[in-house]
N, C-alpha and C positions, 0 to 999 in steps of 0.2 A: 271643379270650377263652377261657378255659379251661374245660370244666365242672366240673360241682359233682365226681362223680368223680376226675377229675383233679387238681382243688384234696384234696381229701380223700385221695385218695392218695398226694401232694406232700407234704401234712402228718404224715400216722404216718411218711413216710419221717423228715423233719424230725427229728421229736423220738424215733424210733429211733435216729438218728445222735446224738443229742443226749442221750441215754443211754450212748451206746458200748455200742449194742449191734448184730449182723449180721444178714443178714435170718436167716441159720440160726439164731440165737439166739431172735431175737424168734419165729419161725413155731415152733419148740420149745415156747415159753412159752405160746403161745394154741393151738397143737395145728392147725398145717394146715400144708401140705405149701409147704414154701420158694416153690415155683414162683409157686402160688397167689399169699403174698406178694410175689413181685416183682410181679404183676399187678396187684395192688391197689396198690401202689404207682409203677405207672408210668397208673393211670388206665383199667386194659384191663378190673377188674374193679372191684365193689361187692361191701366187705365185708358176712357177715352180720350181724343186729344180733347176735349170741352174739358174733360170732367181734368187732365195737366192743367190747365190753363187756370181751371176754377181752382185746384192745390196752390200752383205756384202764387194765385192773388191771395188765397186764403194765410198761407204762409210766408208774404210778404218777401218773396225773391221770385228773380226769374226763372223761367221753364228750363233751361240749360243746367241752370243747377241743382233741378231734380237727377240730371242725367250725369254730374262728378260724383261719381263712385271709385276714383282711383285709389282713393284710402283707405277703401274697405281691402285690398287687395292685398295678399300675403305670398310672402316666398318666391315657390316660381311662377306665380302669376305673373308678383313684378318684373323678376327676371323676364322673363317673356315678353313684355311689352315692353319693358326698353330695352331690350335687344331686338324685336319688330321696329321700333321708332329709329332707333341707331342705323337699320338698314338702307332706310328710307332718306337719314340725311344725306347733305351733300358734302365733301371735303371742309368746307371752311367750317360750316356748321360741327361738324366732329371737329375740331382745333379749338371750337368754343366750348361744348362739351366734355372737352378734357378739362379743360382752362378751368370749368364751374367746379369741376366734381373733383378735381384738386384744389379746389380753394374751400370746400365742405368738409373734405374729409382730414384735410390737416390742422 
């Protein structure tokens, strides 16, 4: 399983590519030195919350969506988390979650 870093890292990569933009461009834009971002993007570092804040405007979304990484997530990760989430609902909310996930998978 990945850490949270890593997931986090994975992701400004993501959506820097998904911009078309290089990491010289993007570390331009928020003001730190390339290398730095590759590390932050391979999970070796954690960015500051300045330098989130300077990504998120650079790449033109909010700071929360640096941190949706649930997509990256395989197998039994998933299983894992939504069997952690299932726990946590309450009765009615599971009656809605049935309801959803029978109306996807037929």
């Amino acid at each position: 399983m990945k850490t949270t870093k890593e997931l986090l890292g994975a992701r400004i990569k993501e959506l820097r590519k998904a911009k078309g933009l290089s990491q010289d461009e993007l570390s331009e834009k928020i003001n730190i030195d390339p290398k730095h971002l590759s590390r932050i993007e391979v999970g070796k570092s954690y960015p500051s919350l300045d330098t989130l804040e300077k990504t998120a405007n650079a790449l033109n979304v909010e700071i929360k969506e640096l941190f949706e990484f649930m997509h990256l997530s395989r197998g039994k990760e998933l299983t894992d988390s939504i069997s952690k989430l299932l726990k946590e609902a309450d009765e009615d909310n599971l009656r809605l979650i049935l309801k959803i996930i029978r109306a996807v998978i037929q």
